[in-house]
N, C-alpha and C positions, 0 to 999 in steps of 0.2 A: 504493500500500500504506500510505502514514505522508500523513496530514497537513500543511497547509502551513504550520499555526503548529503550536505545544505548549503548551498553557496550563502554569504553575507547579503540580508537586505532579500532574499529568495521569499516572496511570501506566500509560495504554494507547501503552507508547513499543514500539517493533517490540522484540517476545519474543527475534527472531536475531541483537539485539546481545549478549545474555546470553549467549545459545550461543558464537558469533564468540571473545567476549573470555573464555569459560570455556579453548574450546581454545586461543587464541593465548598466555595466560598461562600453562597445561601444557605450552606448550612455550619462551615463553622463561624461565618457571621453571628449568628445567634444563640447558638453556644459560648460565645464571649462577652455577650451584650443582655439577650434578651431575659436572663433569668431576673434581673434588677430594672432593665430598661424601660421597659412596658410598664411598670408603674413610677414611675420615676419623673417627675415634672421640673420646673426651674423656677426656686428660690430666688436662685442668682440670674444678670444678663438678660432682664424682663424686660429692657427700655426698649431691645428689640420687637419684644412681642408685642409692646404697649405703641412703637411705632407703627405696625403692622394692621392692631386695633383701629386708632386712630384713622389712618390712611385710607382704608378699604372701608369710611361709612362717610367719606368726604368727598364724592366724587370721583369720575375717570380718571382726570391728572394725577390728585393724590394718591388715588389707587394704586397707578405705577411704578408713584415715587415712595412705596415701600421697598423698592427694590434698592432703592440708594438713599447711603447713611450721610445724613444731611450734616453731623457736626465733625470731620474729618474730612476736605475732598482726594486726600492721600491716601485714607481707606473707603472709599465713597461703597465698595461692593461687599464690604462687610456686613451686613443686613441681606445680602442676597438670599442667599436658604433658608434663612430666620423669615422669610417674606413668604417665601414659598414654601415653605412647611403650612403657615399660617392661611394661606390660598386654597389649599390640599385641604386643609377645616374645611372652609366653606363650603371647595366643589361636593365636599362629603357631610354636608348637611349637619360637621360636629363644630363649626366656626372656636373658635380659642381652644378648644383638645390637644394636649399638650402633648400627645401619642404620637402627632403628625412630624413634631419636631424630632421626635426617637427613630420613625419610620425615613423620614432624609437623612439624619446623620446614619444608617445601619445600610443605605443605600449606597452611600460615600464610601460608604468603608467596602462595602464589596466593590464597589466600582474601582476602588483603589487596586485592588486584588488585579482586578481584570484587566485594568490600564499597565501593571505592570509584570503580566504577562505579555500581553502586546508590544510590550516596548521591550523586552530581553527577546523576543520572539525575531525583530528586526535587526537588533543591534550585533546579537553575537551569535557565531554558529555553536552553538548545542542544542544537544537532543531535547524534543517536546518535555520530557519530565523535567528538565532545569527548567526552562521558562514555567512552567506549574509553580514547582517548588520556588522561585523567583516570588512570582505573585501571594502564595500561601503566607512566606516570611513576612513581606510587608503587611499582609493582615491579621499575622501575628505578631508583629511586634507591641510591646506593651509596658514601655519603662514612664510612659508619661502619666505623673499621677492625677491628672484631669481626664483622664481615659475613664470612658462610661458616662462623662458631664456633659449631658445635652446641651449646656452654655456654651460650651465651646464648639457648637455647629459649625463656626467660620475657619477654627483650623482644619477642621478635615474637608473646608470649600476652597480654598485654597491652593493646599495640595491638588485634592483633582483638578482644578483647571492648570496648575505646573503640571501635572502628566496627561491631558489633554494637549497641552503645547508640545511635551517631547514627542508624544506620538505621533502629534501632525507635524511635529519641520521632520521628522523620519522620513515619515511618506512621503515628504515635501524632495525630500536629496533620493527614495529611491526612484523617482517617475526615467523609465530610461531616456526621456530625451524634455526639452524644453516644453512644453505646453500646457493648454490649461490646467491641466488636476495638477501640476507645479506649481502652477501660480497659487491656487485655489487655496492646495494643503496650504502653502508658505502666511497665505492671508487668514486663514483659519488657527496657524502656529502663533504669528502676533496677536490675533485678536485674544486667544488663550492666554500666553503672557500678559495682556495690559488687565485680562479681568484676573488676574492673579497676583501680581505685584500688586495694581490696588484694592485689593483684598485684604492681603498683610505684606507688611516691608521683610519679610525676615528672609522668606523664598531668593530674594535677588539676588545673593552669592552663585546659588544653585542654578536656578535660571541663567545667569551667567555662564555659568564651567561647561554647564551639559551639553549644547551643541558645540562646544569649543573640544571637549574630551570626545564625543562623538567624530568629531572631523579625523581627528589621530586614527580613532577603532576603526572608520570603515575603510571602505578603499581607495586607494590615493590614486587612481588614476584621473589624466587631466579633464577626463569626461566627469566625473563625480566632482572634482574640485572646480570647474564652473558651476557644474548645478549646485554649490555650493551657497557661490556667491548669494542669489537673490532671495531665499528663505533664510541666510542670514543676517541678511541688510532687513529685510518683515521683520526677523521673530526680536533683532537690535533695538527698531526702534521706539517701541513702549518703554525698553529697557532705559534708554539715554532720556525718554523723557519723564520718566520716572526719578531717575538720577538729578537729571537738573532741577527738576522741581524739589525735592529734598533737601538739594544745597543752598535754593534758594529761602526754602523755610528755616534751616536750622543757622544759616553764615549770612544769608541778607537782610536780615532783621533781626529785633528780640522778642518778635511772636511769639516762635520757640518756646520761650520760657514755662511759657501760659501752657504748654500743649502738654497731653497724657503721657508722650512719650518722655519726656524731659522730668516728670515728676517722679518715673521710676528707673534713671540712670545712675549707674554707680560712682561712685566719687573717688574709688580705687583704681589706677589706670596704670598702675604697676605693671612693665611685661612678666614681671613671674608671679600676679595675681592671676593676671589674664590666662598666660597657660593653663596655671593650676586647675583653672576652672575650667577650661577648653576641656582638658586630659580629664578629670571628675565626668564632664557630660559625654562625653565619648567614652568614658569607660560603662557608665548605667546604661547607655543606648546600646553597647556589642554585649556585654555581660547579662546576658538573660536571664542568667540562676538566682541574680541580684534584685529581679524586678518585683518580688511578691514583698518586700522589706516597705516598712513605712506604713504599711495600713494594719490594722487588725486582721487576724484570722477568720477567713468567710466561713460559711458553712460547710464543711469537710464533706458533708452526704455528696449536695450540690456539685462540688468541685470533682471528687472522684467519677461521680458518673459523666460529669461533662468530658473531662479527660477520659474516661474510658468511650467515648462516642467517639470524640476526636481524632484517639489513636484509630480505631476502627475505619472512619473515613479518611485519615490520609492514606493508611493502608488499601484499602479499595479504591481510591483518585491513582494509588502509583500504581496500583495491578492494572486497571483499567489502561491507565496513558500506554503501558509498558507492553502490554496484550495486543493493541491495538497497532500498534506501529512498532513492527520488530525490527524495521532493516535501518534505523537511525544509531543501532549500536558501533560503525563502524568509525569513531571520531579521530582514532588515534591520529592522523595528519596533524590537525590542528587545535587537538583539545586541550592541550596544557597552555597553548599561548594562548585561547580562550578564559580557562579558568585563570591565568593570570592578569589579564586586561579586564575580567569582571572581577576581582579583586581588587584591584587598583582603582575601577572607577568607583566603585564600594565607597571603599576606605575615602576618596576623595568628596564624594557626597555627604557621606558623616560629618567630615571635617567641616564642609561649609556650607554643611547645618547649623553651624552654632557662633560663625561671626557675631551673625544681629543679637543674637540670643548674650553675647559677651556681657555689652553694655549696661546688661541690666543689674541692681543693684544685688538684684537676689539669681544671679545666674547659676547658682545649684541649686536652687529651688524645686528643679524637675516639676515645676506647674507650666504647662504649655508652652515648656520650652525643648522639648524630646519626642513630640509630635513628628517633626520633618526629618528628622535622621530616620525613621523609618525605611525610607526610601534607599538610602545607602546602606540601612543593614540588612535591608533584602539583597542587595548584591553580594554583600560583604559573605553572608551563610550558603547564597545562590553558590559562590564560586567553591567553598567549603564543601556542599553534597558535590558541587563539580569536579573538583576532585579527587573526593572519594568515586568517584561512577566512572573518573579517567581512569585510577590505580587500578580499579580491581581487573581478573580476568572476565570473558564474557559469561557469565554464569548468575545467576537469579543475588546473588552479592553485591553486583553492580548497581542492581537497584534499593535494595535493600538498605545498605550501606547510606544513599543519600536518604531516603526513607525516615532511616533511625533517626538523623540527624533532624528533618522537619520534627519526628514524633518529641524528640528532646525539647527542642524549641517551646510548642506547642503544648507540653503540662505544666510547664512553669508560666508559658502565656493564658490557661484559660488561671490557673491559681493568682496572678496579677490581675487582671481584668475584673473575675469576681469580686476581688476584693474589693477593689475600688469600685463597681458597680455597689454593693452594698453600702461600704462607705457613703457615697453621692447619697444614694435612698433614703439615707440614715436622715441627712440634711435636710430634705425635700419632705418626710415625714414630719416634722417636728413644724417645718416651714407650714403645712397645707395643715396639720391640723387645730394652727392657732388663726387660720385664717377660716376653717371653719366652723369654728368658734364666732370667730367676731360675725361671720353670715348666718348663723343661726341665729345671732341678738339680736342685729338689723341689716335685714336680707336686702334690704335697698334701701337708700337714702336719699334727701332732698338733694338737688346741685348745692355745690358752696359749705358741704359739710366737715370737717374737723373730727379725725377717729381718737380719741387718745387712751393705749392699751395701758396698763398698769398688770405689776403683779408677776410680770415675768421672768421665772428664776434663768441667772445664767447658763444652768446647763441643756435649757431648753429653747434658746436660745437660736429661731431657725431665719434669721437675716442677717446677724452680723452689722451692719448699719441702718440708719434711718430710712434712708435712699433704696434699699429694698422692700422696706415697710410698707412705704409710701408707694414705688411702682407695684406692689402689691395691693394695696389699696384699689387703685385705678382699677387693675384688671378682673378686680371683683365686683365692682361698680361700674361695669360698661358704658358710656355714654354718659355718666355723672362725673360732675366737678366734684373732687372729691382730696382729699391730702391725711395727711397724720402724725403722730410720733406715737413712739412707745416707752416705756419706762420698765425698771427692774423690778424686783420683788422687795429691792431696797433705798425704791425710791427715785436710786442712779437715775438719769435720762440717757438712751442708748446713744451709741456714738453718733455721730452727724445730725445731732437734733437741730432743728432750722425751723424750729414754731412757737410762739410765746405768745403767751397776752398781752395785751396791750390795750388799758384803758377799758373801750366799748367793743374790740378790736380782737380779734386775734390775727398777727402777721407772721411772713415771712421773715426773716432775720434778714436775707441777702447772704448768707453763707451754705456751704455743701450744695447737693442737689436742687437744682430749683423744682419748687413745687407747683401744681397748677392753682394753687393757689395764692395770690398775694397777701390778699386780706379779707377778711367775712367779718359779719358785725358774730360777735360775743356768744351770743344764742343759738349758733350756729356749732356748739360742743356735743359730741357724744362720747362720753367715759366711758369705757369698761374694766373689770378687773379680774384678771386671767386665772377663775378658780382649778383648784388642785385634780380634781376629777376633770379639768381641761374644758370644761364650758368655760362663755365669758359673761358676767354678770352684766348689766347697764349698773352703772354706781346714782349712787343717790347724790342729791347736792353738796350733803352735809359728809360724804364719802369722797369728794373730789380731792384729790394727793397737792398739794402745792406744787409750782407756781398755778396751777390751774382754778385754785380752788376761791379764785379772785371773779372767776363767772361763775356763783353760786347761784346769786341772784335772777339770772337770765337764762340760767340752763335749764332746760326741756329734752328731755332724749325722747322723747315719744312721739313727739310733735316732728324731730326732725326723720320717723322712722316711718314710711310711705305706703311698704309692701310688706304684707307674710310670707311671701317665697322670694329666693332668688333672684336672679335672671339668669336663663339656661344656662350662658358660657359660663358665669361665675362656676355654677354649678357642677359643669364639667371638669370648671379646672381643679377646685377644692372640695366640693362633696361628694363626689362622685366614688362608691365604693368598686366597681365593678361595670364593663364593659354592658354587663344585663339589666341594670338599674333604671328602671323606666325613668323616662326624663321628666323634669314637672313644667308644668305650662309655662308657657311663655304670659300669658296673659295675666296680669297682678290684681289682688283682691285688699283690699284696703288695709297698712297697718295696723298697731295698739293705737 
């Protein structure tokens, strides 16, 4: 059926690796995600959701313009999947269901699989099971301790459109001669870079090397070194314009200063801080044994049986690939200079993975900054089963051998992943059931209302700052002006509080998060306090905690409380126990 060589760039490779490694990644996609994922919502990273809210009940325009993140135009496409996840609600009748955000980010992730089989499939000649196992690695990789955080939807959108652009300037340099599907790929490879780089800045090293380290790997003849040029000069210049516009924000002004990125740069600029920390993130991204460390012990049941699936299926993807296509065993020509050119470019992708990642003050943090080395430690292990699959003789070993090595991979990645999936949930539970709480008190409110929680001990503690309280708030009250703080069990006011009374008044401070609301008259308070059995009480006047308890006089919670249910989406997002849970009317019947 296949061939006893594979020329470079050949893309008559067997059609049923594609298929093979589509189903094998749909299922262990969810064996690393879905046992936490599926219930799993976001606490954190809501202002996306809340723009998505917003945008899609304003009109056509705004509609669209939930696709782009209005307060960076250097990440303007960061909001992109956060958008369309949120789109994906509506077409499905569940509008703010938080499930849709889980169901994009587990599509990214297999797509990641499948993009980088595609791209080992064109770049180097080895047999169909390295490009598998290629793609497998990258969807096992798992040292990033935000891994399983639906917040972080935009790094793994990112990444895919970086391996959307290698794939196409590939196709773009193999067309055998000048013409349109040339041109086509090359304008498909740029347009892939510019929705990538602004995305997130960190890809650009990468972006950079790859078709440059591509030019060396294929073949140098002067027919490929012209088709060179013009997919290079496309996929360049997002890149230059990306570049200049950067220089001009952080060296032509002191905009800068002001900006997110400057508030979390390191002040350390030592070359042997910087190593130190290079060599740390490169070592937790190739050291796989290392990745389950940093989180609590998941459920052991869960994890064994996941890992006994796992092993099971890559076992069955390499019999299948290996069964099917017998005559690609014969590589010895050019196999070790293969495995050693994907080692190299491995290793070279790891490395600058982590330029941008340097900068920052906490660059061993391992929070969504070991996301993009993925990509080179798929090569990096790619070349490692390689190999093992060149040494051995032609005998059922050869495969086997790299086999073991996915299977090694792959129990320490689903024991990572769990964890941290659990971890996330842990959050996200604590998050949804103080806000169902507060929607059982008052399931809907007047516009212009003021929530103020009291009562909440620190270990229960599911926002971490005000600024999540508050875009919590919002997306429980749909289409209501609405704002908050919350307070501790000791009175503390949580961090980022930005609401006070004042006079007749309650205001804005003008610091942290701006809230939608500036000012409301007084009367305009609803207290609660976050009982032990986890309901939230409405407080009485004479129960209001200072500074608050200066609108004694003018406080009403009942008056400002509209509805005895919900509004659906609130619903979805925080009461909802179960996918079977009939929904409650949209239609509201009078408050208390």
């Amino acid at each position: 059926m296949c061939s006893s060589t594979v020329r470079i760039l050949d893309p008559a490779r067997p059609r049923f690796l594609f298929l093979i490694s589509a189903l094998s990644f749909a299922a262990v996609v969810p064996l690393l995600w879905a046992w936490y994922g599926l219930d799993n919502g976001m606490p954190y990273e809501t202002a996306f959701v809340y723009t998505s809210q917003f945008s899609t009940h304003q009109g056509l325009i705004p509609f669209f313009q939930g696709f782009i993140y209005q307060a960076d135009p250097l990440r303007k496409f960061t909001s992109f999947f956060y958008h369309t996840a949120y789109l994906l609600s509506i077409i499905f009748s569940r509008e703010g269901d938080f499930v849709f955000y889980q169901v994009v980010w587990a599509f990214l992730w297999w797509a990641r699989g499948m993009l980088m089989v595609l791209i080992c499939n064109r770049l180097f000649t080895a047999p169909p099971l390295i490009s598998y196992l290629v793609g497998l690695f990258s969807v096992l990789h798992a040292s990033d301790y935000a891994l399983n955080w639906v917040g972080q939807l935009n790094q793994f959108g990112f990444i895919f459109w970086m391996l959307c652009a290698f794939y196409s300037y590939l196709r773009s340099i193999a067309e055998p001669s000048f013409n349109g599907r040339h041109i086509l790929w090359a304008m498909a490879a740029a347009i892939f870079v510019y929705l990538n780089l602004y995305s997130y800045e960190s890809g650009l090293f990468i972006t950079i090397a790859f078709p440059l380290f591509a030019a060396i790997i294929l073949d140098k003849e002067r027919s490929t070194i012209r088709r060179l040029v013009v997919p290079l000069v496309l996929y360049m210049f997002p890149v230059a314009l990306f570049v200049s516009q950067n220089l001009v924000r952080y060296f032509g002004s002191r905009q800068w200063e002001q900006t997110y990125q400057a508030g979390v740069m390191r002040s350390d600029w030592q070359p042997s801080a910087l190593v130190s920390d290079l060599l740390f993130d490169i070592g937790r991204s190739l050291e796989f044994w290392t990745w389950p460390a940093g989180f609590p012990e998941g459920d052991m049941q869960k994890i064994l049986i996941a890992q006994a699936v796992l092993v099971v299926l890559i076992c069955a993807s390499v019999a299948l690939i290996v069964m099917l296509c017998k005559g690609f065993a014969d590589q010895s020509g050019n196999g070790w200079r293969a495995v050693t050119v994907m080692g190299a470019l491995g290793l070279v992708l790891v490395v600058f993975s982590f330029p941008a990642y340097l900068v920052l003050r906490d660059a061993r943090g391992l929070w969504r900054t070991q996301f993009l080395s993925g990509i080179g430690f798929a090569f990096c292990y790619g070349a490692l089963a390689f190999a093992f699959y060149s040494a051995m003789r032609r005998t059922a070993v050869r495969w086997i051998a790299p086999a073991l090595v996915a299977v090694t991979v792959g129990l320490f990645s689903v024991d990572a992943s769990m964890a941290r999936g659990a971890a996330h949930l842990m959050v996200w539970e604590k998050h949804k059931q103080i806000m169902a709480a507060i929607l059982r008190a008052a399931p809907r409110v007047a516009p212009g209302t003021v929530i103020v929680l009291t009562g909440l001990p620190h270990q229960l503690d599911g926002f971490g700052d005000n600024m999540w309280y508050d875009l919590a708030l919002r997306l429980a009250y749909p289409g209501t002006l609405v704002a908050g703080v919350y307070m501790f069990d000791q009175g503390m006011p949580a961090p980022g509080t930005n609401l006070t009374p004042d006079n007749d008044n309650i205001r804005w401070t003008r610091t942290g998060f701006p809230t939608e609301i500036a000012s409301t008259p007084a009367g305009s308070l609803i207290a609660m306090h976050l009982q032990k059995d986890g309901s939230a009480q409405l407080l009485r006047a004479a129960e209001i905690p200072p500074p608050w308890s200066s609108l004694a006089e003018v406080y009403s919670p009942e008056a400002r409380i509209t509805c005895s249910k919900p509004d659906p989406i609130a619903w979805r997002r925080y009461i909802r126990n179960s996918w079977l849970d009939p929904e409650p009317s949209a239609r509201c019947t009078p408050g208390p």
